[in-house]
Every structure is written in C-alpha cells, then in structure tokens.
C-alpha positions as a Markdown table, in Angstrom:
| # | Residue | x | y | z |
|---|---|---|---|---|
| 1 | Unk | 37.6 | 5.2 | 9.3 |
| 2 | Unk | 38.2 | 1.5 | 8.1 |
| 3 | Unk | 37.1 | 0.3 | 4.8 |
| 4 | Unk | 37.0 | -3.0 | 5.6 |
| 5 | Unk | 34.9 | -5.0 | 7.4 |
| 6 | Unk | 35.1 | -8.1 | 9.0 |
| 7 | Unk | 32.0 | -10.3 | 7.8 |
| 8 | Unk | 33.4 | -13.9 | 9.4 |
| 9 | Unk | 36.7 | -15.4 | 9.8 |
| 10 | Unk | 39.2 | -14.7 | 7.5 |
| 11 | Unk | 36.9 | -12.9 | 5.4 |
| 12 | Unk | 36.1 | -9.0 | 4.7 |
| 13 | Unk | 34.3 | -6.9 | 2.6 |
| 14 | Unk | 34.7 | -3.1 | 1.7 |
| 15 | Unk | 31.7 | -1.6 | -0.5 |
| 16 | Unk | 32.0 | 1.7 | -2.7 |
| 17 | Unk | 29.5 | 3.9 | -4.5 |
| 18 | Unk | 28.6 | 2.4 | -8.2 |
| 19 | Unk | 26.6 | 3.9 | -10.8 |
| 20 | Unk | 25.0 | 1.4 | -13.4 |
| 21 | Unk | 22.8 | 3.2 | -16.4 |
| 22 | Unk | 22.4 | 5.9 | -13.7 |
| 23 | Unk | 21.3 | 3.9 | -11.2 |
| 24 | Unk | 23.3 | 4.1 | -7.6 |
| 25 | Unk | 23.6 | 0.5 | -6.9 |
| 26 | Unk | 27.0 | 0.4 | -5.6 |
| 27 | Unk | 29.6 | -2.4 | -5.3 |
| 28 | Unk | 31.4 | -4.5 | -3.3 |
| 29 | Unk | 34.8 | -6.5 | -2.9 |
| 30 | Unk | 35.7 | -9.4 | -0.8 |
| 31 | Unk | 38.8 | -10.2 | 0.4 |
| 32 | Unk | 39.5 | -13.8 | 1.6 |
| 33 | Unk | 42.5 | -14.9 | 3.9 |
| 34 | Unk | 43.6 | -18.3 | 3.0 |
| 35 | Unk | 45.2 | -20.7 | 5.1 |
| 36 | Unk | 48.6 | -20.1 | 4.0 |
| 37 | Unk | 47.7 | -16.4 | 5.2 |
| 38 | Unk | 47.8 | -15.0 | 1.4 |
| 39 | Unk | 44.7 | -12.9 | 0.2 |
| 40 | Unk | 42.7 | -13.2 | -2.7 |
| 41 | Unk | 40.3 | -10.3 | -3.8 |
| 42 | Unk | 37.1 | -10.7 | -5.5 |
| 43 | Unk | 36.1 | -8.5 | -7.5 |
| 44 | Unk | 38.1 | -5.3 | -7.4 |
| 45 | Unk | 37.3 | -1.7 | -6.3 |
| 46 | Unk | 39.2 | 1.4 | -6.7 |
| 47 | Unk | 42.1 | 0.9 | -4.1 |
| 48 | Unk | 42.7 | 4.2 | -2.0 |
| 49 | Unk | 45.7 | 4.4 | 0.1 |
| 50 | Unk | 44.0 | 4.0 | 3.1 |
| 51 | Unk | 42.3 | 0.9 | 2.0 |
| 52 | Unk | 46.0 | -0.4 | 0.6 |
| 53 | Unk | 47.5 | -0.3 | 3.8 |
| 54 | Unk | 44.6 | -2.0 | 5.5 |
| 55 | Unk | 44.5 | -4.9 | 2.9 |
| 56 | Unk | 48.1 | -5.0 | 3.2 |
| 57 | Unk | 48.1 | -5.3 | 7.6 |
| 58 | Unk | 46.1 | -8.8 | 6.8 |
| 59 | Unk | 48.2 | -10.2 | 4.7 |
| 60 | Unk | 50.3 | -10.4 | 0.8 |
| 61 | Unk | 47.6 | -10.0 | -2.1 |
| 62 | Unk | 48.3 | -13.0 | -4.2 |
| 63 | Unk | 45.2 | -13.2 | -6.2 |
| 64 | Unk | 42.4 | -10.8 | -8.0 |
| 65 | Unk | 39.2 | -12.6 | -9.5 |
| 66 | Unk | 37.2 | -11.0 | -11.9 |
| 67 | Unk | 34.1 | -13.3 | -11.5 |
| 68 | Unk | 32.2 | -12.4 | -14.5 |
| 69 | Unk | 32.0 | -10.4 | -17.9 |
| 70 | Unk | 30.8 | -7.2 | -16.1 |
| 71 | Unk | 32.9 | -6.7 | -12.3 |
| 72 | Unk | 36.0 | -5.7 | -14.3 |
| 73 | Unk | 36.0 | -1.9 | -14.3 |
| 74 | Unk | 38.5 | -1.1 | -11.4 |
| 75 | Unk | 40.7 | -4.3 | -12.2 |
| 76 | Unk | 43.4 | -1.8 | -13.5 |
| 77 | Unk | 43.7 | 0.1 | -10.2 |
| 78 | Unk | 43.6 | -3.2 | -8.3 |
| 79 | Unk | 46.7 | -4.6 | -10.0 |
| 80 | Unk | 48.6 | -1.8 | -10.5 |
| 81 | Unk | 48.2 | -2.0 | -6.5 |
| 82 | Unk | 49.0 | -5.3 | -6.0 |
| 83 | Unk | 51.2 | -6.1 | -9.2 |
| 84 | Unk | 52.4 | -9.5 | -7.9 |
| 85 | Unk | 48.8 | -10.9 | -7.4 |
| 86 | Unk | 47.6 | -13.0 | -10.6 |
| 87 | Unk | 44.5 | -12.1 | -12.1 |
| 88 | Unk | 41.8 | -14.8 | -13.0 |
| 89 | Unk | 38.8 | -14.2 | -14.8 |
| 90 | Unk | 36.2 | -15.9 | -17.5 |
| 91 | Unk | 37.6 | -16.7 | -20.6 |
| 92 | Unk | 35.6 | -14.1 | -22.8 |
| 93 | Unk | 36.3 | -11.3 | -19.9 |
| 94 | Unk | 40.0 | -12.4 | -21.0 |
| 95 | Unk | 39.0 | -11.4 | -24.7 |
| 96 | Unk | 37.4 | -8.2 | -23.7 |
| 97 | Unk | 39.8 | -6.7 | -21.6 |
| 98 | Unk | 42.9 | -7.6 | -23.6 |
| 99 | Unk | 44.9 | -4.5 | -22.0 |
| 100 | Unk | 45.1 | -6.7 | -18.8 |
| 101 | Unk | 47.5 | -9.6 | -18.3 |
| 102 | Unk | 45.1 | -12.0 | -17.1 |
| 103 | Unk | 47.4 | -15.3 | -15.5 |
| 104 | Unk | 44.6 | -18.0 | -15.0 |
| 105 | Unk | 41.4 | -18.9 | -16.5 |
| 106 | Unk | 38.2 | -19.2 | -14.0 |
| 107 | Unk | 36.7 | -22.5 | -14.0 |
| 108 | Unk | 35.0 | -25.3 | -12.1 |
| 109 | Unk | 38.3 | -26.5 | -11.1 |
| 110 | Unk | 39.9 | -24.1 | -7.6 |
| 111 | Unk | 43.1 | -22.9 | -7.9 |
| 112 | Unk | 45.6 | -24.9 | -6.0 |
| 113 | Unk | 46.3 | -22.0 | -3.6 |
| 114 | Unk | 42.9 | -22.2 | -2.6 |
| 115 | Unk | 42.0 | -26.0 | -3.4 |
| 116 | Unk | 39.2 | -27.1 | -0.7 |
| 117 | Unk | 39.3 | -23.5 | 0.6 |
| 118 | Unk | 37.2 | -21.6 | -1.9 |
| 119 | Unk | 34.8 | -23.7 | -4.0 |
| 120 | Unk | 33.7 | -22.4 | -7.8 |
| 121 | Unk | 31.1 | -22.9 | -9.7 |
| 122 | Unk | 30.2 | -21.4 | -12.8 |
| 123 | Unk | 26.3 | -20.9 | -13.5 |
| 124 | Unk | 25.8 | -22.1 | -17.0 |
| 125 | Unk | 23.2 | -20.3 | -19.3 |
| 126 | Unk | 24.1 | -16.6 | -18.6 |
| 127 | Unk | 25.7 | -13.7 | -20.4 |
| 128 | Unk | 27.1 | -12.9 | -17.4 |
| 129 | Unk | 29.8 | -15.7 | -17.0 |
| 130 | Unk | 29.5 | -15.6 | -13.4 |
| 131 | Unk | 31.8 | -17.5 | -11.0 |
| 132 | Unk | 30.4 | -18.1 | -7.4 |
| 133 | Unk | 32.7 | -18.8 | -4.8 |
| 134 | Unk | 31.9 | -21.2 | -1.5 |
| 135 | Unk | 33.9 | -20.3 | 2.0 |
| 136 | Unk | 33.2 | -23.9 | 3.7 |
| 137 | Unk | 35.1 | -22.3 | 6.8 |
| 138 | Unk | 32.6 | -19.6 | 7.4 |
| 139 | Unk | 29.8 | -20.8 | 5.4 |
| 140 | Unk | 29.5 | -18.1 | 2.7 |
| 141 | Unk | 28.3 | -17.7 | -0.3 |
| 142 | Unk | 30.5 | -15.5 | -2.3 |
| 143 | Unk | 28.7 | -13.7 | -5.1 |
| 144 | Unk | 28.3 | -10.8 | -7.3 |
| 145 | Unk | 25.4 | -10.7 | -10.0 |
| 146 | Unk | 23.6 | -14.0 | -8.3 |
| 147 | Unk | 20.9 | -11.6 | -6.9 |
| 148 | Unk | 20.6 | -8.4 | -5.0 |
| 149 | Unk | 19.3 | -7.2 | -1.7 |
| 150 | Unk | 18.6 | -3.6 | -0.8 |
| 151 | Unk | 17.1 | -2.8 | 2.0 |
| 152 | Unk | 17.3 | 1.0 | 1.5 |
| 153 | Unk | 18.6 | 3.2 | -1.3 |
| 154 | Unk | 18.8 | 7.0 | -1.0 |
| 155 | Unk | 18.5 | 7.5 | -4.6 |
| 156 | Unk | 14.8 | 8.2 | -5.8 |
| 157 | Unk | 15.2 | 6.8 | -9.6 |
| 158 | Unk | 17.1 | 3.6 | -8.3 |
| 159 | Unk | 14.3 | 3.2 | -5.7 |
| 160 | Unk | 11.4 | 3.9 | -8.2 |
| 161 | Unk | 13.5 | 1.0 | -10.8 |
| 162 | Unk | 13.7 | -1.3 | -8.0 |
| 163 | Unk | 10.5 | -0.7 | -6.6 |
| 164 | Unk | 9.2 | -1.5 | -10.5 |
| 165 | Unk | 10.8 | -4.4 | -10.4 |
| 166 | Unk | 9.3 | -5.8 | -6.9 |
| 167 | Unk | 12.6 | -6.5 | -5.6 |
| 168 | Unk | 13.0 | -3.3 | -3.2 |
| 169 | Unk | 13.3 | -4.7 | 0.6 |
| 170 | Unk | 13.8 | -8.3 | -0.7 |
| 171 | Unk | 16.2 | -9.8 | -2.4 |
| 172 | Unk | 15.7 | -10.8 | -6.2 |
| 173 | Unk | 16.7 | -10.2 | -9.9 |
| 174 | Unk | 15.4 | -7.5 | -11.6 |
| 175 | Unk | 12.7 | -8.4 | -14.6 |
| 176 | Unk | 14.8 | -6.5 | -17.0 |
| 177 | Unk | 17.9 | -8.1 | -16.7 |
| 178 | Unk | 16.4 | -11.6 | -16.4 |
| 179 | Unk | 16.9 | -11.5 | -20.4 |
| 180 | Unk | 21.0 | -12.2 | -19.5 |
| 181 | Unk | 19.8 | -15.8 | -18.4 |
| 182 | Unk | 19.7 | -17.6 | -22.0 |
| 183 | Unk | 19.5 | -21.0 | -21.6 |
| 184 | Unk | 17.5 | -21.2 | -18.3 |
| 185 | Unk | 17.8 | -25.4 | -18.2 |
| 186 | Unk | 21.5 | -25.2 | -18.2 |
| 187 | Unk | 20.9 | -22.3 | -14.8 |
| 188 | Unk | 18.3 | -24.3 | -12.9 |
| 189 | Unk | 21.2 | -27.1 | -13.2 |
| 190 | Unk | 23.8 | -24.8 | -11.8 |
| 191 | Unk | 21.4 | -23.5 | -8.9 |
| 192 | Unk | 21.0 | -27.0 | -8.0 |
| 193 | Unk | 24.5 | -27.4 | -7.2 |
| 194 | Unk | 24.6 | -24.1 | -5.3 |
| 195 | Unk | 22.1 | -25.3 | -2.8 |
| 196 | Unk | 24.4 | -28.4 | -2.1 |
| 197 | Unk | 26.5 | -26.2 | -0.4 |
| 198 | Unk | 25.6 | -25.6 | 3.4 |
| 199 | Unk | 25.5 | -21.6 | 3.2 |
| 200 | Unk | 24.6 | -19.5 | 5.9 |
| 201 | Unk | 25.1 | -16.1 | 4.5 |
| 202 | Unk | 25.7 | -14.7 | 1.2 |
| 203 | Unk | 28.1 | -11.6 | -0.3 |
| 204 | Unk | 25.9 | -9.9 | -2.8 |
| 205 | Unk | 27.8 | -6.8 | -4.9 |
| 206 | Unk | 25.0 | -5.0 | -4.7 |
| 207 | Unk | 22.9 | -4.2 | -1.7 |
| 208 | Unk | 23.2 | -5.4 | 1.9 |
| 209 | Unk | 25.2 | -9.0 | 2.5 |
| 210 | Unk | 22.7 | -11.6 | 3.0 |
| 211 | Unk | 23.2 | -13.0 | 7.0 |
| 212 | Unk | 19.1 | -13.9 | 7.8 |
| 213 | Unk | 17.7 | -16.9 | 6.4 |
| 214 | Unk | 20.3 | -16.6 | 3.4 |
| 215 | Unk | 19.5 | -20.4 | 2.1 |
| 216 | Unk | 15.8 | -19.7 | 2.1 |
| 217 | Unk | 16.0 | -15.7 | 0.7 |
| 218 | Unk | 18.4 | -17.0 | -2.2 |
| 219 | Unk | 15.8 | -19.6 | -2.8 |
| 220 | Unk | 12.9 | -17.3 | -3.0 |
| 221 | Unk | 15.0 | -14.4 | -4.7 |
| 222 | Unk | 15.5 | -16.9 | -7.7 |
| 223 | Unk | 12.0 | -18.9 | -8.0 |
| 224 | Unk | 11.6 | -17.1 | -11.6 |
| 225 | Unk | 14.3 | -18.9 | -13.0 |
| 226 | Unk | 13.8 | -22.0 | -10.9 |
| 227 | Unk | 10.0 | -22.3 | -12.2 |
| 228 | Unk | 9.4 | -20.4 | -15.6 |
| 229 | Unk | 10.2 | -23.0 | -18.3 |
C-alpha cells in the first residue's frame, strides 16, 4: 500500500498515527519536488522502508525542515535515512535539540535551492516558532500548527477535547493552546501577510488537508486571534 499521496504537482503527503497528551491527533509530512527535481521534507515522520523506497523513486532528499519548536520528534529517524539532506529548523529548536546537526537556520529569507519555489514566513508572537511554507506552483499552503481540521476521529477522549473546544468538524485552534500565541499584535501582522498569498488549499499536520474554500476556512478558523485584542 503507498504511503504517499499525491496532493498536487510535485507535492505529496504521507500522515502517521500521533499521540499528543494522550490525544490521537496524528501527523503529517510533506514532501516537495523542486524544480531541479531534489526533495525537501517537511516535517519528518518515522521513515519505514517501504516509505524510503517510495520517497526515494521521486527523487534525492536534499532537505528536512523542522518548522517549529514542537514537529521535531522523528527528525532522528528522518536523517539517519537521508543523511545527505540538510536539516533546517528555528533557531531555539537548534538549542533544544542539540544532539542533531542542524545545517541552516529557518528564516524569512528561502533557501537558494528553493528560492521563488517555496515561500517562508515566520508567524511572530508564538511559542511555537512556526514556519509556513507557500507552493505558488500548486497553490498551497504548507503548514503544521497554523490550525487543524478534523472531520472525524475514532478516538472518544480526542473527540470529547475537540468537541470542548468547538473545533470538531471545522477547522480552528483549540482554546487551550491559544495561550502559545503571546504577543497577538505581532500574529495578526503575520496572518496578514499569509493572506497575500493566493492559496487554494492548505496541509494542516493534524487532521484532513484543507482543499474546500481553504482561504475562507483559514480565515474563519483564526478570527480569535484576528479579533480578540
């Protein structure tokens, strides 16, 4: 069976079974074909054999992005699979994790690999240290902790927390970890920016990829932080 899955163009995603404070929320990994036909992987999964070979019929792995302070748990496996891909990642992730060789700082400013192929941009104000990525080619949104989206969750505790939180069958950001946005000026700022992108669809980590109305959902699934004060 394949473990990845084509999403656009020169762009897949393979999604594995999480746990987070015993919640099942799983996670996901994209994996972006560049022009030069190298591959960079965003945020990194345990890497089975089977999923090795199929990342490896696409193309050479030449870069692994950690995106923020908290999608950093399988960067070990990742690298010891692909050991001649650099590894970017927030500057504090870099401090964290000093038992990996991080080769690159993420920052506003695209690699030169991927320079007008993959567009960052760092939302200020949060713990999280996120990185969002922009595909102009297929018009994605590339995320992890932006928001989330489930549509359906097998798990009764997860579904009882998300239900709590009013954001089961929609996509939003939990109450409870609204506290990670600090300096909520500083985010509205950054969100601003993100809508100047044309997206049409949106890779979430956790829950279903956003492909209906994505400008309008991510809109709607941020209005706390757009409006509170």
């Amino acid at each position: 069976m394949a473990e990845l899955h084509l999403v656009a163009p020169d762009l897949w995603v393979t999604t594995i079974p999480h746990r987070f404070i015993g919640l099942h929320i799983g996670t996901r990994m994209t994996v972006i074909r560049l022009a030069s036909g190298a591959l960079v992987l965003h945020s990194p999964v345990p890497i089975s054999e089977a999923l090795r070979q199929e990342i490896e019929a696409i193309g050479p792995v030449r870069h692994i992005i950690c995106p923020n302070l908290f999608h950093h748990m399988y960067t070990s496996d990742t690298c010891a699979a692909f050991p001649e891909a650099q590894l970017h990642g927030p500057q504090k992730l870099q401090r964290k994790r000093k038992d990996l060789k991080f080769d690159a700082v993420l920052s506003d400013i695209p690699h030169p690999d991927w320079q007008g192929q993959l567009l960052p941009l760092t939302v200020e104000g949060s713990m999280l240290h996120e990185t969002l990525f922009y595909h102009p080619a297929s018009k994605t949104l590339i995320s992890c902790d932006l928001v989330e989206n489930f549509s359906h969750c097998d798990h009764a505790p997860t579904r009882w927390y998300l239900r709590a939180g009013g954001i089961f069958g929609k996509v939003g950001w939990h109450p409870l970890l609204r506290m990670v946005y600090l300096n909520r000026r500083k985010a509205r700022q950054s969100i601003e920016q993100l809508f100047e992108w044309p997206f049409e669809q949106v890779i979430v980590a956790h829950g279903d990829v956003i492909t209906e109305n994505a400008r309008e959902a991510v809109r709607g699934g941020l209005a706390w932080l757009r409006l509170d004060g």
